[in-house]
C-alpha positions as CSV (number, residue, x, y, z in Angstrom):
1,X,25.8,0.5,40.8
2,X,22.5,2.2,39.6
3,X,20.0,-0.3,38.2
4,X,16.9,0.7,36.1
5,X,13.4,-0.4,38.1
6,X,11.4,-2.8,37.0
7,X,7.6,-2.3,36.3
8,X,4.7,-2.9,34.6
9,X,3.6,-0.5,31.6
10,X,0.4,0.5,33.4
11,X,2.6,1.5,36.5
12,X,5.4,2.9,33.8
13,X,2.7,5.4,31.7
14,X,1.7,6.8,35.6
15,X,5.0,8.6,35.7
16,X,3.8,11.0,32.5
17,X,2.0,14.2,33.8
18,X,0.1,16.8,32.7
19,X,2.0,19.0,29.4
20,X,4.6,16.3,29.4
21,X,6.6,16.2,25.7
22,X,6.3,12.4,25.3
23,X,8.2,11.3,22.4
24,X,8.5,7.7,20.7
25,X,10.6,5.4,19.0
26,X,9.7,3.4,15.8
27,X,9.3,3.0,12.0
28,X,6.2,1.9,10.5
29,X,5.6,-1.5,12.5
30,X,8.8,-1.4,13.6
31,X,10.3,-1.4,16.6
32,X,7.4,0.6,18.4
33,X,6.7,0.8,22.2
34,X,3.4,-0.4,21.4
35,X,2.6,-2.0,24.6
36,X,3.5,1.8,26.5
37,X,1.6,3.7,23.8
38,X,-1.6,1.4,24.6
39,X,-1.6,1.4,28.5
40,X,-0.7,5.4,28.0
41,X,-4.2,5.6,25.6
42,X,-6.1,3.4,28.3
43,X,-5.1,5.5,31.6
44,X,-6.5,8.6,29.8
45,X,-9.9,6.7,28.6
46,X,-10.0,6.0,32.3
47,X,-9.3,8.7,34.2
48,X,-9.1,11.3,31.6
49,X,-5.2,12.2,32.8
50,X,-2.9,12.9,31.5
51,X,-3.8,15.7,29.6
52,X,-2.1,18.1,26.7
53,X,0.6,16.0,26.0
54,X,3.2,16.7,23.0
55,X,4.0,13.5,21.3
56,X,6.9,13.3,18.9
57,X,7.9,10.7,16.7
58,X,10.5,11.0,13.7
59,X,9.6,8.3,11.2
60,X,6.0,7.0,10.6
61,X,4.3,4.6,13.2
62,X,1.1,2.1,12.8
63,X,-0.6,0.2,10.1
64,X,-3.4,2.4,9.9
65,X,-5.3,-0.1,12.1
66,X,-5.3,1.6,15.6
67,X,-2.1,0.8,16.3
68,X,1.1,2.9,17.2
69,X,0.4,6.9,16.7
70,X,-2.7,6.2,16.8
71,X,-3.2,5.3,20.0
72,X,-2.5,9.7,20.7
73,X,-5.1,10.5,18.6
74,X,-7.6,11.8,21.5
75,X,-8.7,15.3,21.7
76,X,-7.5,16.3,25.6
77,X,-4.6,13.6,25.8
78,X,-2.5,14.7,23.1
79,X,-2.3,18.8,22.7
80,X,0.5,19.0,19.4
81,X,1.9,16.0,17.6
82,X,5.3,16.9,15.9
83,X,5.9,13.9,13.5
84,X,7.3,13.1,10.0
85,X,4.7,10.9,8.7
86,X,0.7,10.3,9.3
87,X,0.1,8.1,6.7
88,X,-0.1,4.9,9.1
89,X,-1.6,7.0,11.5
90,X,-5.0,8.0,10.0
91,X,-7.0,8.6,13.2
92,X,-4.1,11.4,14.6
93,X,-4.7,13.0,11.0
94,X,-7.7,13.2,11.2
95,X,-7.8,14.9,15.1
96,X,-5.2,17.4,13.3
97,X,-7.3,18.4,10.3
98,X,-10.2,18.6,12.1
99,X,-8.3,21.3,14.1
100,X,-8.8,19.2,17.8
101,X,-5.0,19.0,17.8
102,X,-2.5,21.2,17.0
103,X,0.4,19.7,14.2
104,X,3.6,19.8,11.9
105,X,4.9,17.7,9.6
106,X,8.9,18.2,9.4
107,X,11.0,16.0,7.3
108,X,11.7,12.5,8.7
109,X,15.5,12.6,8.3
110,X,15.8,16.2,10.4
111,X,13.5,15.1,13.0
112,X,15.9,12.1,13.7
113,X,18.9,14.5,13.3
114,X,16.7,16.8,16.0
115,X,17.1,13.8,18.2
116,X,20.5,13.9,18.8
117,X,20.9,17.9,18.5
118,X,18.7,18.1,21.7
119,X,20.7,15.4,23.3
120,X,23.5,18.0,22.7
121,X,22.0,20.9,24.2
122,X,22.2,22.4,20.5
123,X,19.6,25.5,19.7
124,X,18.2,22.5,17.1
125,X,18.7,21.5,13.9
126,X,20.4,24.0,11.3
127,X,20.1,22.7,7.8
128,X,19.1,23.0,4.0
129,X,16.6,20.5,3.6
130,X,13.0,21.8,3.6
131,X,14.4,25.1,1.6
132,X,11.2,25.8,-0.6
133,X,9.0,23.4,0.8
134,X,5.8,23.9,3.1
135,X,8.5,23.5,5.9
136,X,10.1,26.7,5.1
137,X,8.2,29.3,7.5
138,X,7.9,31.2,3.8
139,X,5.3,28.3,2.8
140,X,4.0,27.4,6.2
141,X,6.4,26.1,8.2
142,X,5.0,22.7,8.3
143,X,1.7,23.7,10.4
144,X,-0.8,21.1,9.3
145,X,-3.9,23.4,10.5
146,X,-5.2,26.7,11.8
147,X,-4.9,26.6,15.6
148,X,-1.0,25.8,14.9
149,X,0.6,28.7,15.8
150,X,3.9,28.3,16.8
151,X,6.9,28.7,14.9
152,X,9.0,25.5,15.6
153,X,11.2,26.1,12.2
154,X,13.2,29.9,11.1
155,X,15.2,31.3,8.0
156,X,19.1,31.5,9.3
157,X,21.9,33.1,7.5
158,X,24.9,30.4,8.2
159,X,28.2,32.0,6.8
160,X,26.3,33.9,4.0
161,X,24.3,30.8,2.9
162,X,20.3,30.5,3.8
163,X,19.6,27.8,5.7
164,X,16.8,26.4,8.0
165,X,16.9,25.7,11.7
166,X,14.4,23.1,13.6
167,X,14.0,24.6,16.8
168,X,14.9,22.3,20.0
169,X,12.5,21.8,22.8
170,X,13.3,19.5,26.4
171,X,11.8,15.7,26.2
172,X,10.2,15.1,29.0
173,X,9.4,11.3,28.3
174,X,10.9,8.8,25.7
175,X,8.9,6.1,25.5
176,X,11.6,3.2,23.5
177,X,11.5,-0.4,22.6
178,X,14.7,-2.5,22.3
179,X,15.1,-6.2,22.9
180,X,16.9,-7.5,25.8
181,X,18.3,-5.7,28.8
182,X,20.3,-6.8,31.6
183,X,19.5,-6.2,35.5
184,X,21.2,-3.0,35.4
185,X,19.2,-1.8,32.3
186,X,21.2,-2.2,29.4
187,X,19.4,-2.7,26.4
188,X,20.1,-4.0,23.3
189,X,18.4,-4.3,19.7
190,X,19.6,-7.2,18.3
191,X,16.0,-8.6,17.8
192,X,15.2,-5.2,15.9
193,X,14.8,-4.6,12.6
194,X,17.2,-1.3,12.5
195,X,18.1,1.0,16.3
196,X,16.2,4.1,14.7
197,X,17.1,6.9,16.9
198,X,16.6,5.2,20.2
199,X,20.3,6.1,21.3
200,X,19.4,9.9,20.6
201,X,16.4,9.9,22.1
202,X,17.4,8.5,25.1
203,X,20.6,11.1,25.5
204,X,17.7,14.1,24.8
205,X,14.7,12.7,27.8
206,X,18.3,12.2,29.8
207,X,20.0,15.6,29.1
208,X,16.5,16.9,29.4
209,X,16.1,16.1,33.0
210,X,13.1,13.6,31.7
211,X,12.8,9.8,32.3
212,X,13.3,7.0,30.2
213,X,11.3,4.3,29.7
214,X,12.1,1.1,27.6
215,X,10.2,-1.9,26.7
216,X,12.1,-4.9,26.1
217,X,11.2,-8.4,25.4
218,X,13.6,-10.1,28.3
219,X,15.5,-9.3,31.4
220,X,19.2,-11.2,31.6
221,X,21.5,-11.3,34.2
222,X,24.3,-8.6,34.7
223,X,27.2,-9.0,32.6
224,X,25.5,-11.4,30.0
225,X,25.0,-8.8,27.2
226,X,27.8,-8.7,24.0
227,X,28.4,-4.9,24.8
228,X,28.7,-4.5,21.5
229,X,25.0,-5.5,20.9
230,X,23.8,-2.3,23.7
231,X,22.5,0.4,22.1
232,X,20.7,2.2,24.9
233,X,23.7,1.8,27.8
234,X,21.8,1.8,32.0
235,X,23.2,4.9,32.4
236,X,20.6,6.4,30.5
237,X,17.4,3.8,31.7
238,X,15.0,4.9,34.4
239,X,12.7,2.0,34.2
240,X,12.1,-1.6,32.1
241,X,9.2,-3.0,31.0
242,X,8.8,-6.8,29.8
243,X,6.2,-6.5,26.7
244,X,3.6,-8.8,26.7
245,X,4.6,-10.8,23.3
246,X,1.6,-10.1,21.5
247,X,3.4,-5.8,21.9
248,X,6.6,-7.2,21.0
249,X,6.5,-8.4,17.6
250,X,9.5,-7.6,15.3
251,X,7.1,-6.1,13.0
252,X,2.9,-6.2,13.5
253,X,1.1,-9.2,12.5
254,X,5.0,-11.0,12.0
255,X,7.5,-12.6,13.9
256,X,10.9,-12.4,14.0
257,X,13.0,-13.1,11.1
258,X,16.8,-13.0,11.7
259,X,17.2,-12.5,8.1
260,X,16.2,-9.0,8.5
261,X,18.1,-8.4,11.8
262,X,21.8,-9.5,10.2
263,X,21.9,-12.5,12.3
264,X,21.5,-15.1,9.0
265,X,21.0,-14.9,5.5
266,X,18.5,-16.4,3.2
267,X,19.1,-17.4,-0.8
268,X,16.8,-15.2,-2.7
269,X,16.3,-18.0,-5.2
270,X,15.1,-17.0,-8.8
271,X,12.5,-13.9,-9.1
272,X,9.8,-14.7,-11.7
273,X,9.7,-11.7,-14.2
274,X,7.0,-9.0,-13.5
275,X,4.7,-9.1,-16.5
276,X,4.4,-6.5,-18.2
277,X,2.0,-3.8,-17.1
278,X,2.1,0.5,-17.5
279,X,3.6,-0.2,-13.7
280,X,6.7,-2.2,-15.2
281,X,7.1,-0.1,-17.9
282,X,7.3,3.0,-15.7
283,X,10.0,0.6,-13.7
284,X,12.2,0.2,-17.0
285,X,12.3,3.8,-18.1
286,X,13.8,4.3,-14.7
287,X,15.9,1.1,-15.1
288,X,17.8,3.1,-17.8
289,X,19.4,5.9,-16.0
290,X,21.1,3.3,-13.4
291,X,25.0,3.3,-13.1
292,X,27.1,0.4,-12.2
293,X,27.8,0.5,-8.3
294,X,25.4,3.4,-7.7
295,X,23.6,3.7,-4.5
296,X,19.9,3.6,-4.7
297,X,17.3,4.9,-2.2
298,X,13.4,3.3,-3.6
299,X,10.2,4.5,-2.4
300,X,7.2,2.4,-2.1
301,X,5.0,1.2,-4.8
302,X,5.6,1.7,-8.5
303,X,9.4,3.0,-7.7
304,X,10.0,-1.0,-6.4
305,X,9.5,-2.2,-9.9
306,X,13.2,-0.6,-10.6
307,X,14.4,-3.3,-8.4
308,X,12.6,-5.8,-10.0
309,X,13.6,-4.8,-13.8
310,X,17.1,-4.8,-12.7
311,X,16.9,-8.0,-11.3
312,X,15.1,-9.5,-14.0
313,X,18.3,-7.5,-16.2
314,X,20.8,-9.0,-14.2
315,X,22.5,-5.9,-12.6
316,X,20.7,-5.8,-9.6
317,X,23.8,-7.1,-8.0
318,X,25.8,-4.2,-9.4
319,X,23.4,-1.6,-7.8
320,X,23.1,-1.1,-3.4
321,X,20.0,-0.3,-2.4
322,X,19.2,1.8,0.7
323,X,16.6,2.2,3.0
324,X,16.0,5.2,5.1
325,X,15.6,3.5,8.5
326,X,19.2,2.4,8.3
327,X,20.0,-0.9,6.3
328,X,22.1,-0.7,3.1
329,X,23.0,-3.6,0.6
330,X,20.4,-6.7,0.5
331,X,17.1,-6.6,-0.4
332,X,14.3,-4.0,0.9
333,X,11.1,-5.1,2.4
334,X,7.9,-4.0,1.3
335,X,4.6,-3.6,3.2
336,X,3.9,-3.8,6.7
337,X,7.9,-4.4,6.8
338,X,9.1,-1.0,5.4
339,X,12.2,-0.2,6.2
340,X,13.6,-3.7,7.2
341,X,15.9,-5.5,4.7
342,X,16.7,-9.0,4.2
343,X,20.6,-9.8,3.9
344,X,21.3,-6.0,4.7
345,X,25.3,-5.6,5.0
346,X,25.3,-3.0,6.8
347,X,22.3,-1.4,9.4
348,X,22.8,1.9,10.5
349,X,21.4,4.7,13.1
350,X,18.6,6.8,11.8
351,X,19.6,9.7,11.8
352,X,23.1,8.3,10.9
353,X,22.0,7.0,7.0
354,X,19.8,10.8,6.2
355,X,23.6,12.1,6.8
356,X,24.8,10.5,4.6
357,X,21.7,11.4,2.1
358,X,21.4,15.0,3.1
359,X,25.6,15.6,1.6
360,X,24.2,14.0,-1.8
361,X,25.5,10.6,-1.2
362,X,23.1,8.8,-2.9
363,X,23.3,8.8,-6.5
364,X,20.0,8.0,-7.4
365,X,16.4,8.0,-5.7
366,X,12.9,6.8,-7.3
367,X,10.1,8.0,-5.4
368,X,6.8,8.5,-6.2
369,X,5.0,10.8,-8.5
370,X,1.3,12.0,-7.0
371,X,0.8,15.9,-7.8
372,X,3.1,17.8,-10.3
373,X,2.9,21.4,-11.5
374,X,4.9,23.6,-14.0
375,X,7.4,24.5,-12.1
376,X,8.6,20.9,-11.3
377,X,7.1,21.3,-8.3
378,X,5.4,17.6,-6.4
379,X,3.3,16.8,-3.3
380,X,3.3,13.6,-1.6
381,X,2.1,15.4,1.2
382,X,-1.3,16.2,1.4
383,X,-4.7,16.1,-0.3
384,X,-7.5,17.7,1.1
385,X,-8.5,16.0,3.7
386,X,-5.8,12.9,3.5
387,X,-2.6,13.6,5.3
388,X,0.2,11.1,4.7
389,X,3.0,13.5,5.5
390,X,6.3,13.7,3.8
391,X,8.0,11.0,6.0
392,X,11.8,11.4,4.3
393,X,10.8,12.3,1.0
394,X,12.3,15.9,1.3
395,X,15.3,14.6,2.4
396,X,15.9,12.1,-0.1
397,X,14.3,13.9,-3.1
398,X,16.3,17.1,-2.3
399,X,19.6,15.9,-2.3
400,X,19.7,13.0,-4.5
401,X,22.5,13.5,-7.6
402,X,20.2,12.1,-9.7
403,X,16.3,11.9,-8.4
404,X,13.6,10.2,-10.8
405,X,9.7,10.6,-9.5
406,X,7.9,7.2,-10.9
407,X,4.0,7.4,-11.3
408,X,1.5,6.9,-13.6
409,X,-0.2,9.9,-15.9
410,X,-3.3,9.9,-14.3
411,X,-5.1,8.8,-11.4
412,X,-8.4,7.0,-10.6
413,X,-9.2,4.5,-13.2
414,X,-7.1,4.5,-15.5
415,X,-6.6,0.9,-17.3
416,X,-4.1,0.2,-20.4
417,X,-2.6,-2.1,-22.2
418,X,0.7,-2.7,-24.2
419,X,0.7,-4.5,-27.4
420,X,2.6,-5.0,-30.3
421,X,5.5,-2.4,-28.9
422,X,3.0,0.2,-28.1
423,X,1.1,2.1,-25.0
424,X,-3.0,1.5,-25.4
425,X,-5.4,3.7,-22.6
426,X,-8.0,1.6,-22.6
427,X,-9.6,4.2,-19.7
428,X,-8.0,7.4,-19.3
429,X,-7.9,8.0,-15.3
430,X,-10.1,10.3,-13.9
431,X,-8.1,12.4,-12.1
432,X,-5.0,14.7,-13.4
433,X,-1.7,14.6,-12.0
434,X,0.3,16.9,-13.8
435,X,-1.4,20.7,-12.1
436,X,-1.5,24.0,-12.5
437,X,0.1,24.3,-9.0
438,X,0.2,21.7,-6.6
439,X,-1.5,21.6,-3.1
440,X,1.6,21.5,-1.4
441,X,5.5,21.7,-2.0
442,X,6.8,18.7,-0.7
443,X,9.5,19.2,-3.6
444,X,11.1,22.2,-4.7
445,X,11.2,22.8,-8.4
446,X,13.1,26.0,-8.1
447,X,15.3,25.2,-5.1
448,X,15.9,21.5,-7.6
449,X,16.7,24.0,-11.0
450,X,19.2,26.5,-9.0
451,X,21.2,23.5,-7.4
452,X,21.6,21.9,-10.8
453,X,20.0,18.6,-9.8
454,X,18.8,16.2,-12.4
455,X,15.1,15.7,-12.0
456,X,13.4,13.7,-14.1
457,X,9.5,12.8,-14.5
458,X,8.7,9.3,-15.6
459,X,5.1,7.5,-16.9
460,X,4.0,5.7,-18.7
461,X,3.2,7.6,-21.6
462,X,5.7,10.4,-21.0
463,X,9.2,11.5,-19.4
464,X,9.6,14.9,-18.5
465,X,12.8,16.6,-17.9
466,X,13.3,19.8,-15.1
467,X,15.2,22.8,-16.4
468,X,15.6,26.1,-15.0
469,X,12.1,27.6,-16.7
470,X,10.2,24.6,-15.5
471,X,9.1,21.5,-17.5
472,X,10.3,20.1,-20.7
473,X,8.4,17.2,-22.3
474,X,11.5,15.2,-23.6
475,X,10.1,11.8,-24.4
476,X,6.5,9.7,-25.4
477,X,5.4,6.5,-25.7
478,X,5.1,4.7,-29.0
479,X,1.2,4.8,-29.3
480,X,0.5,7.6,-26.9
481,X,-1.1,10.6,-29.0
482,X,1.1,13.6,-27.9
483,X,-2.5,16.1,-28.0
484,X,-5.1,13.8,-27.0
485,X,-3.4,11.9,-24.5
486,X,-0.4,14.0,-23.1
487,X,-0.9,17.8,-23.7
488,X,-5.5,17.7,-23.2
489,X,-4.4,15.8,-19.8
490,X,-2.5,18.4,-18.2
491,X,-3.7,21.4,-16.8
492,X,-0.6,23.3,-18.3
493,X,2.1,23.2,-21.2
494,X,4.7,22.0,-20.8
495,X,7.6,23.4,-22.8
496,X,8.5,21.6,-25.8
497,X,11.5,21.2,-28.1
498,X,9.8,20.1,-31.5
499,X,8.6,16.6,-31.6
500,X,9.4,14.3,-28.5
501,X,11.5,11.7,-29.1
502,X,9.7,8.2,-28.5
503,X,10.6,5.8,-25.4
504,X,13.0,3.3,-26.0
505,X,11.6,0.7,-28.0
506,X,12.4,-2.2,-25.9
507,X,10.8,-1.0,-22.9
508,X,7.4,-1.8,-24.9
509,X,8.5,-5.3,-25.5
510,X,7.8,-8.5,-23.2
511,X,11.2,-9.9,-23.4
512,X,14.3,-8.9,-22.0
513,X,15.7,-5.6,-22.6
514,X,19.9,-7.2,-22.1
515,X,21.0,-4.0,-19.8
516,X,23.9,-6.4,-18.4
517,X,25.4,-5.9,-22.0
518,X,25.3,-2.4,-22.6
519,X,28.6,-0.8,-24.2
520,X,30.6,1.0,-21.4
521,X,30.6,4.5,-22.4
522,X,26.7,4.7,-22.6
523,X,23.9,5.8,-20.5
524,X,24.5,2.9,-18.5
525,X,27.9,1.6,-17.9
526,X,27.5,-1.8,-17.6
């Protein structure tokens, strides 16, 4: 029987060579080959090999400390990064927009999808999402700067329909973390916050004549492992590394919790109330278009305060909440844990939960609101010279039945208060939101309006509605002046159907707003 060889990472990174396509598992903090990423970064600052390296990476990897992506971020090591997300990643941002490195940005869900599709021997990865954003070759094609040249992504006709396809390419390296493996080099990832798309990966560097390489915090003996726990099966393993612990942490800076893992489960207790801020009130004018047993994907930040209102409602237990790396039901983690969940019932495969969102199956999705234009149009995207990426935004936001953006009306600044039922800007933010045109399509407006998809806007001070000739200012705050405060902060005009009608009262108001008794047959269904 074959058995995987055992060997340290600085004799495991020796096996990469020149032009190698190295790619990566991990999400955020999690579950990242950290230990091979750092011994591949400190060959090259010591021998200056290898050299023009493509590194690959679905999801979004670091803290934005050094760590995980950015590790690559070397002009001569690393020739083209193809990832979904920089954001935690700064320092390879940066080598890309200063042109030192070539890049794309391709949505997170299809780049895990892509995984698998190589594995197959499949041309790559024909789909709709990305249709009239800066990944459709029409709008870019997801090149991040001007020595990308390449076309990695094409306009297909499938069966009369247009549709995009993400080019395959061979995987020379994969560079994976899982937990234990046996003698023989089975792995498992048990100890792992989610599998990602480590099973994928490993088929593609297989199927691709490459090697696989897989750090692991134990060896067991043979025969030891609950096969149903392996994930990454020998047949597949070229060589083991045992992580030094300090590389192997279940998420950076934490250690393990079998809470998030499915191995226990923890009593959430009581959650104080959120007091009542323009964030909270952005959170319960979401709150009001949840259904009883919808499934909810949240984005970070001010879209987290939906889970927090409904909670505080008591129909948070009526709801499931979803995470793109793969948990569903439970309770997401924030932070430097993105993506985990505690008291998850179920923890899918990567590229097995954006299936399930790419055919609509999420009802509804609150994500965040930075840039927005007249068309409907947002970027998460990019900024000048910040690059977070659109990690699974397009996914999500594109096929959502029901997709809210959550954000505040301006940027920079701003402060306000509420009081006596109404909306006070104390400080109007400095910088607009709502554009002209935005810097980059990370969402479609027209590809949102020709589906039929309900899209709504919400602030603050202001809910906006998407129709098929762009914005419609539907609803303002009780205290917000609709010139001074709405219309003189945007950099268009919105259309308008007489006076807007004012937010519901109660969202204004620091007690409860008694969702859980809503009449069935309403908004709500409770």
């Amino acid at each position: 029987m074959r058995h995987a060889t055992i060997m340290t990472a600085e004799e495991a990174v020796n096996l990469v060579k020149d032009g190698d396509t190295v790619a990566s598992s991990g999400f955020v903090s999690s579950a990242i080959p950290e230990g091979l990423i750092k011994a591949l970064e400190a060959r090259f600052l010591k021998t200056g090999t290898p050299r023009g390296l493509t590194y690959f990476y679905a999801g979004s990897q670091g803290l934005r400390d050094g760590r995980g992506g950015d590790h690559m971020a070397h002009k001569g090591l690393t020739k083209r990064v193809i990832a979904g997300h920089y954001n935690t990643a700064p320092a390879l941002g940066k080598c890309i927009l200063d042109g030192e490195i070539e890049g794309y940005n391709f949505p997170q869900g299809t780049l895990s999808q892509l995984c698998r599709d190589i594995a197959a021997h499949k041309p790559g990865t024909i789909t709709h999402v990305g249709l009239g954003t800066y990944v459709d070759p029409r709008h870019g094609g997801g090149k991040l700067n001007d020595i990308t040249t390449e076309d990695l992504v094409e306009v297909v006709n499938i069966l009369g329909e247009e549709k995009l396809i993400y080019k395959s390419f061979p995987i020379n390296v994969a560079f994976l973390r899982g937990s234990y493996a046996d003698e023989t080099g089975n792995v498992t990832m048990h100890r792992e916050i989610a599998e990602g798309e480590v099973t994928a990966l490993a088929q593609a560097a297989k199927n691709s004549g490459g090697i696989v390489i897989v750090q692991v915090e134990k060896i067991v003996p043979a025969g030891t492992l609950d096969s149903r726990l392996v994930k990454i099966p020998r047949i597949y393993v070229d060589y083991l590394v045992v992580a030094d612990p300090a590389d192997h942490e279940q998420t950076f800076g934490q250690d393990y919790d079998p809470a998030l893992t499915g191995e226990t489960r923890i009593p959430l207790g009581e959650i104080a109330p959120v007091p009542l801020t323009a964030k909270k009130i952005i959170g319960r004018r979401a709150a009001l278009e949840l259904t009883d047993d919808a499934v909810v994907n949240l984005g970070i930040g001010i879209p987290e305060y939906v889970a927090a209102v409904a909670n505080e409602e008591g129909i948070g237990d009526r709801l499931t909440l979803t995470v793109e790396a793969g948990p569903i039901g439970g309770v997401p983690a924030g932070g430097d844990r993105f993506g985990a969940a505690f008291n998850a019932e179920c923890i899918l495969a990567h590229h097995e939960q954006f299936d399930f969102y790419d055919g609509g199956g999420a009802d509804l999705a609150f994500l965040g609101l930075a840039q927005t234009d007249e068309k409907g149009n947002i970027n998460v995207s990019k900024f000048g010279p910040r690059l977070p990426g659109c990690g699974g935004f397009i996914n999500i936001s594109q096929n959502a039945k029901c997709m809210c953006f959550c954000g505040t009306f301006t940027a920079v600044g701003l402060k306000e208060e509420i009081a006596d039922g109404k909306l006070m800007i104390v400080q109007e933010g400095r910088e607009h939101k709502f554009l002209k045109a935005v810097e980059q399509i990370t969402f479609s407006g027209d590809y949102a309006a020709k589906t039929g998809q309900k899209v709504l806007y919400i602030t603050e001070r202001a809910v906006f509605e998407l129709r098929a000739d762009g914005l419609w200012l539907t609803e303002i705050a009780p205290g917000a002046d609709l010139q001074t405060q709405v219309l003189d902060q945007m950099d268009f005009v919105p259309h308008i159907d007489g006076e807007p009608k004012l937010m519901d009262a109660r969202i204004f108001r620091d007690a409860p707003m008694e969702l859980s008794v809503e009449k069935k047959g309403g908004r709500h269904e409770f």
